[in-house]
NULUMVEX-594032 format. One record per residue (C-alpha): residue number from 0; residue in one letter; chain; x, y, z. Coordinates in steps of 0.05 Angstrom, whole numbers. Each point is the difference from the previous one (the first is absolute). Layout:
num:NUM, residuo:A, cadena:A, X:X, Y:Y, Z:Z
...
// end
This chain:
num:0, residuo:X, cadena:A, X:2695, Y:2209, Z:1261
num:1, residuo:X, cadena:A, X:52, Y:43, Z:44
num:2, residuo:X, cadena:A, X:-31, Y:-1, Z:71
num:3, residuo:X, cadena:A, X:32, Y:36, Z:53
num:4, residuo:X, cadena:A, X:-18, Y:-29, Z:69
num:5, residuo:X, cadena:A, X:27, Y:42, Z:73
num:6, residuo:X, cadena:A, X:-23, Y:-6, Z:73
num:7, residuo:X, cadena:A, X:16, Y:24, Z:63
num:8, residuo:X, cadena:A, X:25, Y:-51, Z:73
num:9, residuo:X, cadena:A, X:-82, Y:-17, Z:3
num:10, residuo:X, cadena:A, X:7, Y:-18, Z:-71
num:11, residuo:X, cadena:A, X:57, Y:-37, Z:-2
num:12, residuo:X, cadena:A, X:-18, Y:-72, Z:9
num:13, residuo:X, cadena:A, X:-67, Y:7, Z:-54
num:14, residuo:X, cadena:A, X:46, Y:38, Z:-48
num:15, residuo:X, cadena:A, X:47, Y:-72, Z:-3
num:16, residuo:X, cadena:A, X:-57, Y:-44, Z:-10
num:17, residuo:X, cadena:A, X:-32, Y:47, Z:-49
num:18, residuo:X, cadena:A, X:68, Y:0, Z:-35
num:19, residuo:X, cadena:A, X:19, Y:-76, Z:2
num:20, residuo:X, cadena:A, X:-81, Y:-3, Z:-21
num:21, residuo:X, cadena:A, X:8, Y:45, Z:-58
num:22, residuo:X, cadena:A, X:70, Y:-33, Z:-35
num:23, residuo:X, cadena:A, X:-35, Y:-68, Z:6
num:24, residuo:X, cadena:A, X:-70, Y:12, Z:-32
num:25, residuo:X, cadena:A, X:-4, Y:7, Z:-64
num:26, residuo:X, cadena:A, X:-66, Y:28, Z:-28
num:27, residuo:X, cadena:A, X:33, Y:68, Z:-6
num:28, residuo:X, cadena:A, X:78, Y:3, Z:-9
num:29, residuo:X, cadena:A, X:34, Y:55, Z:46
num:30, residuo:X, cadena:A, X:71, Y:37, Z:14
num:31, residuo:X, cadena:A, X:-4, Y:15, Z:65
num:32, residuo:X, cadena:A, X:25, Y:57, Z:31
num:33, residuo:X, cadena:A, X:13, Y:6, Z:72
num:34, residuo:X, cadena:A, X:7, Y:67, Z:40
num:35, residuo:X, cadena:A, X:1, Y:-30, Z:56
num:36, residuo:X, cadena:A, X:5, Y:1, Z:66
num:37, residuo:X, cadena:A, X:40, Y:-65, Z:14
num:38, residuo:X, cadena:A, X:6, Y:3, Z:63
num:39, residuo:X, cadena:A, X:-44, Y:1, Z:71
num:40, residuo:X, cadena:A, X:23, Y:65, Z:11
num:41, residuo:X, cadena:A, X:-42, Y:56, Z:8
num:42, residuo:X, cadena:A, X:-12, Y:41, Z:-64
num:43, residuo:X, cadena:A, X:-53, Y:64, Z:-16
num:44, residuo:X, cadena:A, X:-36, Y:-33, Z:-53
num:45, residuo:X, cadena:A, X:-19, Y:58, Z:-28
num:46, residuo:X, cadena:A, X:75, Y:7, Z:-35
num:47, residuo:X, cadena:A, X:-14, Y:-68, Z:-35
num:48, residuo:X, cadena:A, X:-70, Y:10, Z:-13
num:49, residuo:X, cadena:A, X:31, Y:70, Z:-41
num:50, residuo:X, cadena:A, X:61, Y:-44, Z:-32
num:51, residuo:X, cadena:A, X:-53, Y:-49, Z:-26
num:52, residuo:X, cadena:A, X:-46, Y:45, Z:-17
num:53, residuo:X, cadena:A, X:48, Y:39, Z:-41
num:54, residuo:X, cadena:A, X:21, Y:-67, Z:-34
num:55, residuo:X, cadena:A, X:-72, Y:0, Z:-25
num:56, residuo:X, cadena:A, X:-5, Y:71, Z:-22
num:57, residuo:X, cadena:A, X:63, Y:-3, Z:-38
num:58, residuo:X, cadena:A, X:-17, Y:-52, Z:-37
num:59, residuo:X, cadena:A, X:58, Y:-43, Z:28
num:60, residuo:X, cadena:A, X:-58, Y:-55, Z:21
num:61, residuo:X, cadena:A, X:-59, Y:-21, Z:-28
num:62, residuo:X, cadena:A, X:-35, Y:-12, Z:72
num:63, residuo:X, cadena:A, X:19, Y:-5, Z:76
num:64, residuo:X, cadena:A, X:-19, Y:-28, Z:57
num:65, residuo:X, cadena:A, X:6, Y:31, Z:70
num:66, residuo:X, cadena:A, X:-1, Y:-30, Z:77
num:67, residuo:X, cadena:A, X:-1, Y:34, Z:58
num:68, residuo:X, cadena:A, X:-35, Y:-14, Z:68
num:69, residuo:X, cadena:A, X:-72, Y:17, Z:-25
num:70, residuo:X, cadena:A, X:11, Y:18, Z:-78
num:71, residuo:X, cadena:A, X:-33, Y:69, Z:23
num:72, residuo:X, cadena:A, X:63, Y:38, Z:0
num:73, residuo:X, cadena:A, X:33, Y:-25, Z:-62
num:74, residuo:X, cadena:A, X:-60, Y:16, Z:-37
num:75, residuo:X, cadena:A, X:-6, Y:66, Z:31
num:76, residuo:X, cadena:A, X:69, Y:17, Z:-26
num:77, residuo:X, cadena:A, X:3, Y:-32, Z:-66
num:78, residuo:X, cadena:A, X:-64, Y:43, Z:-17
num:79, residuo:X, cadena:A, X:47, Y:65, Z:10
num:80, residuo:X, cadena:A, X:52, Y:-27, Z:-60
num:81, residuo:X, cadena:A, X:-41, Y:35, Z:-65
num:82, residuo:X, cadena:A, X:-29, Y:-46, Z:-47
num:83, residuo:X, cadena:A, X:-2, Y:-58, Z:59
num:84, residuo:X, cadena:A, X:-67, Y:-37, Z:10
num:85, residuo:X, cadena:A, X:10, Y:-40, Z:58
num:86, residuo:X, cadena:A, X:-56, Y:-39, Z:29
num:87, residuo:X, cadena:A, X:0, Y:-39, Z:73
num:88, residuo:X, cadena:A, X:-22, Y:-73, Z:-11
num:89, residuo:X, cadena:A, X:-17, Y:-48, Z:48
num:90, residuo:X, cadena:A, X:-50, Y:-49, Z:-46
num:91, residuo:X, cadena:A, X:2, Y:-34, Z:-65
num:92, residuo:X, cadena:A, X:-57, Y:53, Z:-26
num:93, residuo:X, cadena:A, X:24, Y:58, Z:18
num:94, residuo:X, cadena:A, X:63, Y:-14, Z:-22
num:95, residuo:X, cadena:A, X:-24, Y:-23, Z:-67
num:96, residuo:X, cadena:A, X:-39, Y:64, Z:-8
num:97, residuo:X, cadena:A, X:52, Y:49, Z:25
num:98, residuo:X, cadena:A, X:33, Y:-22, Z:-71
num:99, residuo:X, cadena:A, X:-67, Y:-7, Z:-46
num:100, residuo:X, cadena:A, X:-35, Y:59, Z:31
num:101, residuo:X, cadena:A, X:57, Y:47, Z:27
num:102, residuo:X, cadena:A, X:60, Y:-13, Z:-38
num:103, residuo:X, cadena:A, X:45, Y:-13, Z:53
num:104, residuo:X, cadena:A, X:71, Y:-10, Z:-7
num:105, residuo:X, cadena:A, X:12, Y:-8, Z:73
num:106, residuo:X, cadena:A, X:-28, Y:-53, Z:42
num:107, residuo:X, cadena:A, X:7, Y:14, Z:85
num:108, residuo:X, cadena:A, X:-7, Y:-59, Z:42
num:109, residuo:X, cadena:A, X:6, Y:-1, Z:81
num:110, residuo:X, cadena:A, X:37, Y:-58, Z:27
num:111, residuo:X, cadena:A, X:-35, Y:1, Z:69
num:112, residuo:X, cadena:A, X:-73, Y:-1, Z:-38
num:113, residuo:X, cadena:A, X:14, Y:-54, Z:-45
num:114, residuo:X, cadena:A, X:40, Y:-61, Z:-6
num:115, residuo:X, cadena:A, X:52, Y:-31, Z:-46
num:116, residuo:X, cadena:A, X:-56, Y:-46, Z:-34
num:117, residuo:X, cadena:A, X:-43, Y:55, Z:-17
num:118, residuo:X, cadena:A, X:41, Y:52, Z:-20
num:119, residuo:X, cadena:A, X:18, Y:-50, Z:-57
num:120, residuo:X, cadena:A, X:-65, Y:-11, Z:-20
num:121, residuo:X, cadena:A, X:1, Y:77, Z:-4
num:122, residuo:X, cadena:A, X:54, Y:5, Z:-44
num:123, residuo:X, cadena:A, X:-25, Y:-53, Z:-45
num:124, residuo:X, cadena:A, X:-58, Y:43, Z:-9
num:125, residuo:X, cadena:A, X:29, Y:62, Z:-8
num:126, residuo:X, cadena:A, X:57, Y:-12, Z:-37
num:127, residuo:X, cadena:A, X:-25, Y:-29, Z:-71
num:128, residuo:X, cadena:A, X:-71, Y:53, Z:10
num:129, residuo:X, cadena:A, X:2, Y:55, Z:-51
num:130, residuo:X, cadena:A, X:-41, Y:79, Z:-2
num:131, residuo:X, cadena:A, X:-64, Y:-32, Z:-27
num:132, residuo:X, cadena:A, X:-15, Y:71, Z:-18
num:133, residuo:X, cadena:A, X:-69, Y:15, Z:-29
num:134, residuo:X, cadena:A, X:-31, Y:39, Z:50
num:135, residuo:X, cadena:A, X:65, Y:9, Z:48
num:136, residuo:X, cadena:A, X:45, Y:27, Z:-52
num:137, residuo:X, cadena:A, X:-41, Y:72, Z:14
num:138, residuo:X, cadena:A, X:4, Y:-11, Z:77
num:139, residuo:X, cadena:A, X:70, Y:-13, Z:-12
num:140, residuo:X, cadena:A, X:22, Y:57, Z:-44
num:141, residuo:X, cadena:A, X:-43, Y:48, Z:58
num:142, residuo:X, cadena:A, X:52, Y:-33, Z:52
num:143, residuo:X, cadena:A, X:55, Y:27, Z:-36
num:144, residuo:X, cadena:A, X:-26, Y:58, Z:-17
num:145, residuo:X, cadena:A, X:-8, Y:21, Z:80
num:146, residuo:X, cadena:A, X:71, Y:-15, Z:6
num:147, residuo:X, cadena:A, X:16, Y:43, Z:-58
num:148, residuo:X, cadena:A, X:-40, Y:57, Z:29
num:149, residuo:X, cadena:A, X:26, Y:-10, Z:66
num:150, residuo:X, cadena:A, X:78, Y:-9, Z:-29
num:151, residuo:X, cadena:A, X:-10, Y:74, Z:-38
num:152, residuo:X, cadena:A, X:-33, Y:31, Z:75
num:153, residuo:X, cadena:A, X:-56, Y:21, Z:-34
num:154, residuo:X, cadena:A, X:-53, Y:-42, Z:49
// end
């Protein structure tokens, strides 16, 4: 699976650990891809939340994961890229059920909610979860079709 992972300063340090976490584990293989930031240097996270985002819509990764302060703001943004689903997730369920339910192919995480421990227990769940469907597949396909509607300006 191509995953691309970004952040901005707040991020930083969770974005390493989720990183060193990710190329050890092994339950689901991963190239990692890593916009950044690198550095504890102020950044607007909303131009890495796009770049991921992007990644995701262009089909040049599978899935991301985002960090920022709260996980509000990435998610905020990544939901402007078309065809993003990106879903704020600060527990094992909801993080399970952003994929199964929701389809989401961006996970948001806020490194001053949670810590390192958790947010890998987070990423075990969401990473191997798959769109159950059923039910959700016509929730889903309404989703996009919004964003279609609203994309053509005729809302």
């Amino acid at each position: 699976m191509k995953l691309a992972i970004g952040c901005d300063e707040a991020g930083l340090e969770l974005k390493n650990v989720l990183v060193k976490f990710l190329q050890e584990q092994t339950s689901v293989p991963v190239e990692i891809t890593d916009f950044g930031v690198n550095s504890p240097d102020p950044v607007d996270y909303p131009d890495i939340a796009v770049a991921v985002a992007e990644a995701v819509s262009n089909h040049q990764a599978d899935r991301a994961i985002l960090i920022c302060g709260t996980g509000i703001g990435m998610s905020i943004t990544a939901n402007k890229v078309p065809g993003v689903r990106a879903a704020q997730a600060h527990d094992v369920y909801s993080a399970e059920r952003a994929r199964k339910s929701n389809d989401a192919q961006v996970l948001t995480m806020g490194a001053r909610v949670i810590g390192p421990e958790l947010a890998k227990k987070i990423v075990e769940a969401w990473l191997p979860s798959e769109f159950a469907g059923g039910g959700s597949t016509r929730k889903v396909q309404k989703m996009a079709e919004v964003e279609a509607r609203y994309r053509r300006g005729s809302a």
